[in-house]
N, C-alpha and C positions, 0 to 999 in steps of 0.2 A: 888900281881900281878893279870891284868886280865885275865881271861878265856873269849877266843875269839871265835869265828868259823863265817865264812860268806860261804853262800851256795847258790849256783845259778842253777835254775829251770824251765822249761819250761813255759811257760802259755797260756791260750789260750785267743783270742783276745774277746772282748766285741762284745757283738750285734749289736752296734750304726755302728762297722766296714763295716757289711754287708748292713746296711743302708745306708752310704753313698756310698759305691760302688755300691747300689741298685738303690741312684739316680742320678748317673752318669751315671750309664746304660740310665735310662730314657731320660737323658738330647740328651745323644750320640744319639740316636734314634729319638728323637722329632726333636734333630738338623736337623738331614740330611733329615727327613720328609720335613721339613719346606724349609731346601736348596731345596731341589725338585719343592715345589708350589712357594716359594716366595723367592727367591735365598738369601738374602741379609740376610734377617732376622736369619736364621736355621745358619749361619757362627758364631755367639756367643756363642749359645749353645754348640757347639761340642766341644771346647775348654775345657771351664767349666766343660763339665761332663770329658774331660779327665783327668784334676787336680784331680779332686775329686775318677775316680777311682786311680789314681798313688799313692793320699793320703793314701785310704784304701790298696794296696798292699803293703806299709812302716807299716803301724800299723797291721799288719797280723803276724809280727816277734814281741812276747811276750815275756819277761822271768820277773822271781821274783828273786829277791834276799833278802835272809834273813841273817841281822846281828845280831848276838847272843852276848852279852858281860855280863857278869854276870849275866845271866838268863833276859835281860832286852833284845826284841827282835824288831827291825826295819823292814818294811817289804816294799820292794821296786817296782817299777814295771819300768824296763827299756825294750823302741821300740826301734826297730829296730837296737840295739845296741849302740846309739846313743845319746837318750833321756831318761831321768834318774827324775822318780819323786818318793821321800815319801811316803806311802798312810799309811801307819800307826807306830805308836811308842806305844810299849806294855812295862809297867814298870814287873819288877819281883812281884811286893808289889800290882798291878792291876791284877796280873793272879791268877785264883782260881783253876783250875784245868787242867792238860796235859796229855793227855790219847791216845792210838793208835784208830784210826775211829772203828776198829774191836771188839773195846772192849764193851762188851754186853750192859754195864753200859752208853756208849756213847750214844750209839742205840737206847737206851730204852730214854734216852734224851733229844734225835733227835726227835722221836716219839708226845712225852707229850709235851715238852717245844716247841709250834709250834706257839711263838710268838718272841722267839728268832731268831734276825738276824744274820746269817752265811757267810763268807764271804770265796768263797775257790780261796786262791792263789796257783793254780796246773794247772797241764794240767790235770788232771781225769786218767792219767794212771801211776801215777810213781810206787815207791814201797810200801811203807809201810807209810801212810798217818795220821797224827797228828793232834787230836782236841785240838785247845786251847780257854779255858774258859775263859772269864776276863770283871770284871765290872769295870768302871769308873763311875765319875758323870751324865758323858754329855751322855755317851752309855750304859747305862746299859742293863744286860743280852747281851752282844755280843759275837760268838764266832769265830776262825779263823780254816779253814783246810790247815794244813803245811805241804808239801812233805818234812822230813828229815831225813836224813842220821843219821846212827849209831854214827857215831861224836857227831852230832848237838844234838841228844838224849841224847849221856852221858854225854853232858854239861848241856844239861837243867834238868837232873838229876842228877845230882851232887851237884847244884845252885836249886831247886825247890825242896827237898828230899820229904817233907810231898805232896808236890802240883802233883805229880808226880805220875802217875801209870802207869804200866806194862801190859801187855793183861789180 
C-alpha cells in the first residue's frame, strides 16, 4: 500500500508580479498624460496598463502544494486557486538528505555550499521549515525549502530512514 500525504501551503508571489503591476501603473499614467495633450492617443494605454494591473492582482494569491507518496515528492504551484502547474518532481532514490532549516548541519551548508541553488516553496513564515537535499543529472547540487507538517514528516521518515534527520 501507498503512503500518501498532500499538503497545501501558502506562497508568496514572484517579483516579475510587482513588475507587471509596476508597468501598468506606468502605462495608466502616461495614458491619461497623453489623453490630456493629445486625446486620442493616451485612450490605448489606459486599458492595457489596466489588464495588466488586474493580471498582477490574480497572481498575488500563491499557494504550494506538496504530494508526498512514498517518499517521492511533487511540488506544485497553484494561482489564484485556479491555475495549477508542476514546478518540480523529486524521486525518493534523487533525495540525499531531509533535515529541519534549524538544524546546525543545514546552516553550516547553507554557509560553505554558496553555489548551490535553493528554491524556497513557503511563505517565510510557516512553522517548522524542511531542507531537502537532492542531486539529479540535469540539476545537480539543488536544494528545496518545504513548510511541513508533522504528518508529512513522519512520512518522509518512515520512507527516507538513513536520508532523514532530526534537529
Amino acid at each position: 500500500m501507498d503512503k500518501y500525504k498532500e499538503r497545501l501551503v501558502k506562497g508568496r508571489p514572484g517579483g516579475e508580479v510587482f513588475g507587471i503591476m509596476a508597468i501598468g501603473a506606468v502605462l495608466i499614467a502616461a495614458g491619461v498624460a497623453v489623453m490630456l495633450l493629445v486625446h486620442a492617443l493616451g485612450f490605448f494605454l489606459v486599458p492595457i496598463g489596466g489588464v495588466l494591473i488586474f493580471q498582477g492582482i490574480q497572481h498575488m494569491n500563491v499557494e504550494y502544494e506538496y504530494l508526498i507518496v512514498n517518499g517521492d515528492i511533487e511540488i506544485s504551484k497553484i494561482i489564484n486557486k485556479n491555475s495549477r502547474k508542476i514546478l518540480r518532481e523529486i524521486t525518493a532514490e534523487d533525495i540525499q538528505r531531509v533535515a529541519p532549516l534549524s538544524n546546525d548541519r543545514v546552516k553550516n551548508d547553507l554557509e560553505v555550499n554558496t553555489r548551490r541553488k535553493v528554491y524556497d516553496y513557503t511563505d517565510g513564515t510557516g512553522g517548522e521549515l524542511y531542507f531537502v537535499v537532492f542531486e539529479r543529472a540535469k540539476e545537480k547540487d539543488s536544494a528545496y525549502i518545504l513548510d511541513l507538517d508533522e504528518e508529512c514528516v513522519q512520512l518522509l521518515e518512515d520512507t527516507l530512514k538513513r536520508k532523514f534527520e532530526r534537529k
